[in-house]
NUNUDO-417717 format. One record per atom (N, C-alpha, C): residue number from 0; residue in three letters; atom name; x, y, z. Coordinates in Angstrom, 1 decimal, always signed. Atoms other than C-alpha are relative to their C-alpha. Layout:
N
PT num residu atome      X      Y      Z
PT NUM    Ala    CA      X      Y      Z
...
% end
This chain:
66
PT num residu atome      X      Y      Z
PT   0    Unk     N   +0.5   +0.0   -1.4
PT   0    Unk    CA -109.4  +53.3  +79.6
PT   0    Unk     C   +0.5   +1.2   +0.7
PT   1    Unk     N   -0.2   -1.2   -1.0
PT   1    Unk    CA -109.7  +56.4  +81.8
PT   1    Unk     C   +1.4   -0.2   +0.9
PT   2    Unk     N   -1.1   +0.0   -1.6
PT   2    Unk    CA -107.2  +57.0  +84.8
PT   2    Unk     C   -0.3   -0.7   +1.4
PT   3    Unk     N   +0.5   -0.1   -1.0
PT   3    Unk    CA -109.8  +56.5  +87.4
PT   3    Unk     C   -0.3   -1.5   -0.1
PT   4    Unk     N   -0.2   +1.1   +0.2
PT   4    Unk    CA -110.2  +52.9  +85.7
PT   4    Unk     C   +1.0   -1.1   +0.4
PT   5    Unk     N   -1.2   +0.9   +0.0
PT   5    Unk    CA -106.8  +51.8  +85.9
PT   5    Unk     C   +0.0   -0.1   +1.5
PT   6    Unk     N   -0.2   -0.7   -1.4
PT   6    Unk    CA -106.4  +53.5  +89.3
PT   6    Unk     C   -1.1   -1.7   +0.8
PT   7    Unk     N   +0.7   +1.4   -0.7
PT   7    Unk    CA -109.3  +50.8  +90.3
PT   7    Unk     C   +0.5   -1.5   -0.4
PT   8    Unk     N   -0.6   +1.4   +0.2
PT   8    Unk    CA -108.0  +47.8  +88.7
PT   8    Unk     C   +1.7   -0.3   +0.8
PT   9    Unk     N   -1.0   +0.1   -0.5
PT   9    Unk    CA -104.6  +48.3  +90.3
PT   9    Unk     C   -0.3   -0.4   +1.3
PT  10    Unk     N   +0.5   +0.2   -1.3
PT  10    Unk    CA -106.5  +48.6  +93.8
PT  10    Unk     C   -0.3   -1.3   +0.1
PT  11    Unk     N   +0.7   +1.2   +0.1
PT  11    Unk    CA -108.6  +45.7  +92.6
PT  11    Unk     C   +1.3   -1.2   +0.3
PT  12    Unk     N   -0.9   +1.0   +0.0
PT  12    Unk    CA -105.3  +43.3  +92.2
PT  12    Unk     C   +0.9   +0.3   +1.4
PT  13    Unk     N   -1.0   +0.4   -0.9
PT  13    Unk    CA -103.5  +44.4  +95.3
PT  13    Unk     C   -1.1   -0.2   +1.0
PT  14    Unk     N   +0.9   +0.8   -0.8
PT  14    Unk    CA -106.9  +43.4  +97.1
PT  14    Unk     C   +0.6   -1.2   +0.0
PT  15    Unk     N   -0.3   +1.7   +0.1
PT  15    Unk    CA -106.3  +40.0  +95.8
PT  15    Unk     C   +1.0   -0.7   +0.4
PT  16    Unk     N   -0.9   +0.5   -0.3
PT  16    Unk    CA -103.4  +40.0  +96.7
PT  16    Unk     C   +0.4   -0.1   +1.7
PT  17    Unk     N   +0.5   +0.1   -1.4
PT  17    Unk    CA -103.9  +41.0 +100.1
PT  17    Unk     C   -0.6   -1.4   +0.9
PT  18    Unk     N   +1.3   +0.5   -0.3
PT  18    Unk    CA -107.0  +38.6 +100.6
PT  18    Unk     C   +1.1   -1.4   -0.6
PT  19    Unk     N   -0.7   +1.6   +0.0
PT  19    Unk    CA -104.3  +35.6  +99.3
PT  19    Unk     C   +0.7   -0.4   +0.5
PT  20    Unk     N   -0.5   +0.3   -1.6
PT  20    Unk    CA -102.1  +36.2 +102.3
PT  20    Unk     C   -0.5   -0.4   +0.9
PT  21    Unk     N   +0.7   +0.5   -1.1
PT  21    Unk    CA -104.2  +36.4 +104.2
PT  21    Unk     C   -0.7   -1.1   +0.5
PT  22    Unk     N   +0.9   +1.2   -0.2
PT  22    Unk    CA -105.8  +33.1 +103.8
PT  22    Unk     C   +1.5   -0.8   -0.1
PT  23    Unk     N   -1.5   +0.9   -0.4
PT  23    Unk    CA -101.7  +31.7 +103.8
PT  23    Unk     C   +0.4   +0.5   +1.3
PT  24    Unk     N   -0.3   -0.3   -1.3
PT  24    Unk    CA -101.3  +33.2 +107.0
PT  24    Unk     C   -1.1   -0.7   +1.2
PT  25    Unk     N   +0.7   +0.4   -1.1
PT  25    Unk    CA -104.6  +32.0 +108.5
PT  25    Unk     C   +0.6   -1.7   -0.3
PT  26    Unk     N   -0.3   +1.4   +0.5
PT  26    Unk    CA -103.6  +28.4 +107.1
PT  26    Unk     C   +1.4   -0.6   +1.0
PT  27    Unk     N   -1.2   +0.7   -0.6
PT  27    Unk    CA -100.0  +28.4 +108.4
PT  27    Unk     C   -0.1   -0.5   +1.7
PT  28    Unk     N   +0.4   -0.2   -1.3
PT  28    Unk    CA  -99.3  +27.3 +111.4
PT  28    Unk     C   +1.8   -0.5   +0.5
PT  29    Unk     N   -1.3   -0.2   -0.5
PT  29    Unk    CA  -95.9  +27.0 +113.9
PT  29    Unk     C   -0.3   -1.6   +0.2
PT  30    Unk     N   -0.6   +1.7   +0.2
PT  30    Unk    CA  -94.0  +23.5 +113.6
PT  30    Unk     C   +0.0   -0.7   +1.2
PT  31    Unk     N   -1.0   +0.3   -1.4
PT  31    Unk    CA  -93.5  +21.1 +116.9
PT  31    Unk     C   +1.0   +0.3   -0.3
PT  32    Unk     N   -1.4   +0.2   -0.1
PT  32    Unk    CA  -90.3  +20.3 +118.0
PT  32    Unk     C   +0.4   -0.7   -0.7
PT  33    Unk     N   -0.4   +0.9   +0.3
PT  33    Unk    CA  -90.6  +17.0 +116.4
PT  33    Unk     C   +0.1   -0.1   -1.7
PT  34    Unk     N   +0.0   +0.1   +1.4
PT  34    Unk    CA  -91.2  +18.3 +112.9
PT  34    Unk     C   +0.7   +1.5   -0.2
PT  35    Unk     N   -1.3   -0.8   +0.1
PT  35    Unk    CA  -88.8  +21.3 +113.5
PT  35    Unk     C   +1.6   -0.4   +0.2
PT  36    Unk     N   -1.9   +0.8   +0.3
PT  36    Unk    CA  -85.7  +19.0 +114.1
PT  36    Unk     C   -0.3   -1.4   -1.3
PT  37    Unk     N   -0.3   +0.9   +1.4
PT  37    Unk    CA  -86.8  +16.6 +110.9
PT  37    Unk     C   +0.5   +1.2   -1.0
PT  38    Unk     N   -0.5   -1.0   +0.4
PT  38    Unk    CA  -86.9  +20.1 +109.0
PT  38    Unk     C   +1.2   +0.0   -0.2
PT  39    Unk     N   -1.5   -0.8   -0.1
PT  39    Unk    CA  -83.7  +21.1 +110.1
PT  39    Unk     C   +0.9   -1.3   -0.4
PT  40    Unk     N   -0.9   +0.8   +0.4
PT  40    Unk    CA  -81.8  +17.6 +109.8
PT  40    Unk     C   -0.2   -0.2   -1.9
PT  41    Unk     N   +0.2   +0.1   +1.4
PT  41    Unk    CA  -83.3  +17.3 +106.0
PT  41    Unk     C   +0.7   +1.2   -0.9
PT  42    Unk     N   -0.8   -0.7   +0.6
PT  42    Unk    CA  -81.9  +20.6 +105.5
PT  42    Unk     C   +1.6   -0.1   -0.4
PT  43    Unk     N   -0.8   +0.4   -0.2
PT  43    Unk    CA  -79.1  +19.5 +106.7
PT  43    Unk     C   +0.7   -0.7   -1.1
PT  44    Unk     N   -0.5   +1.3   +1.1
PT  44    Unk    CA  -78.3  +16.5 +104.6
PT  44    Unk     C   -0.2   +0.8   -1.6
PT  45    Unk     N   -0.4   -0.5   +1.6
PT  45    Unk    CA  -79.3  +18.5 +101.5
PT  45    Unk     C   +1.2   +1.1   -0.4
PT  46    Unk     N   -1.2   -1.0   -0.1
PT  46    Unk    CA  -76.8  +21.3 +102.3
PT  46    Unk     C   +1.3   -0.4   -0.2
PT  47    Unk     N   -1.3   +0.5   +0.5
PT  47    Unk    CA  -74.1  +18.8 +102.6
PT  47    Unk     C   +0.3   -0.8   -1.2
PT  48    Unk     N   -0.1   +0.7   +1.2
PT  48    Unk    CA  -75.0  +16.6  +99.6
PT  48    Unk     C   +0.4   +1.2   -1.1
PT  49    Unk     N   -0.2   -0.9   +1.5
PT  49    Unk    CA  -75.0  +19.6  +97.2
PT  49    Unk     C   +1.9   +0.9   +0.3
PT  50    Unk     N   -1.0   -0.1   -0.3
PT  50    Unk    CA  -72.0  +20.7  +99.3
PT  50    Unk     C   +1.6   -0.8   -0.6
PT  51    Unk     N   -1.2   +1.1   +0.6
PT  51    Unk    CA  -70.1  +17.5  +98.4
PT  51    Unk     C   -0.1   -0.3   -1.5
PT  52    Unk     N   +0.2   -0.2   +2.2
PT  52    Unk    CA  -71.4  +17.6  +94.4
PT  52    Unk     C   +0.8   +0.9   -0.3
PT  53    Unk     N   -0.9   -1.2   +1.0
PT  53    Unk    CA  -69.7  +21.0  +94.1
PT  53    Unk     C   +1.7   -0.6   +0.5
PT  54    Unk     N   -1.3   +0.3   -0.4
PT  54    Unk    CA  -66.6  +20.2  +96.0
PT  54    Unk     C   +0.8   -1.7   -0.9
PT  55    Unk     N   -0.5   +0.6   +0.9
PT  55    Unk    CA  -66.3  +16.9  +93.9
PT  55    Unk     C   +0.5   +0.3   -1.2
PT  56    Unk     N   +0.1   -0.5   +1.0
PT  56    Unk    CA  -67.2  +18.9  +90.9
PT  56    Unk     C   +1.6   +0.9   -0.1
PT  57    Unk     N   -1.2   -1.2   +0.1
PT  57    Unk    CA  -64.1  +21.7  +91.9
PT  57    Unk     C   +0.8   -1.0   +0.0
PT  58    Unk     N   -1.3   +0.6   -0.3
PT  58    Unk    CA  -61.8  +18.9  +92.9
PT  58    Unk     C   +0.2   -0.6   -1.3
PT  59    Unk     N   -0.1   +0.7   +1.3
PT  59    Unk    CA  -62.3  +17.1  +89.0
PT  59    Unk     C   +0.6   +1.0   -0.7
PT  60    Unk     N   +0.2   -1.2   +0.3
PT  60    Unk    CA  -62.3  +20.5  +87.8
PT  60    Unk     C   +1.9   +0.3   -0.1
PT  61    Unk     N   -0.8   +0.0   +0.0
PT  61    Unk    CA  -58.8  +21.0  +89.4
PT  61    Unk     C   +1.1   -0.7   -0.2
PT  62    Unk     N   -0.7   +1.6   +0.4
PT  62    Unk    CA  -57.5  +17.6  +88.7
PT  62    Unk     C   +0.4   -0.1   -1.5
PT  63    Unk     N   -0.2   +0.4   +1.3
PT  63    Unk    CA  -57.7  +17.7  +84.9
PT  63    Unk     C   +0.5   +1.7   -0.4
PT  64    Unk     N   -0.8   -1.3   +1.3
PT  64    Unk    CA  -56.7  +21.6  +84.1
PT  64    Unk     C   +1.4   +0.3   +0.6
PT  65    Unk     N   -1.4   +0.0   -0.8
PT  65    Unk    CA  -53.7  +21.0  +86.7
PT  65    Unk     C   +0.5   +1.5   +0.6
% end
């Protein structure tokens, strides 16, 4: 394949890629309030669940190699 080939197919794919934002941008859209504080409390609770897994995990961890 020539230069001037590749040269277009590279163009070609960051079209697509372009043109797939852009249809995730026209799609998105900004959260209420009411489904920006569920958001955030769900974060929440997963933050401290994985929080309290590792902190179990270190406290066993430190328990049995003394």
């Amino acid at each position: 394949m020539d230069e001037a080939g590749e040269l277009q197919m590279v163009m070609n794919k960051i079209r697509e890629y372009i043109t797939a934002w852009r249809r995730i941008l026209i799609l998105a859209r900004r959260p209420d309030e009411e489904e920006f504080m569920l958001l955030t409390k769900l974060n929440f609770l997963g933050f401290t669940l994985v929080g309290g897994i590792a902190y179990i995990i270190h406290l066993v961890y430190v328990l049995l190699t003394g």
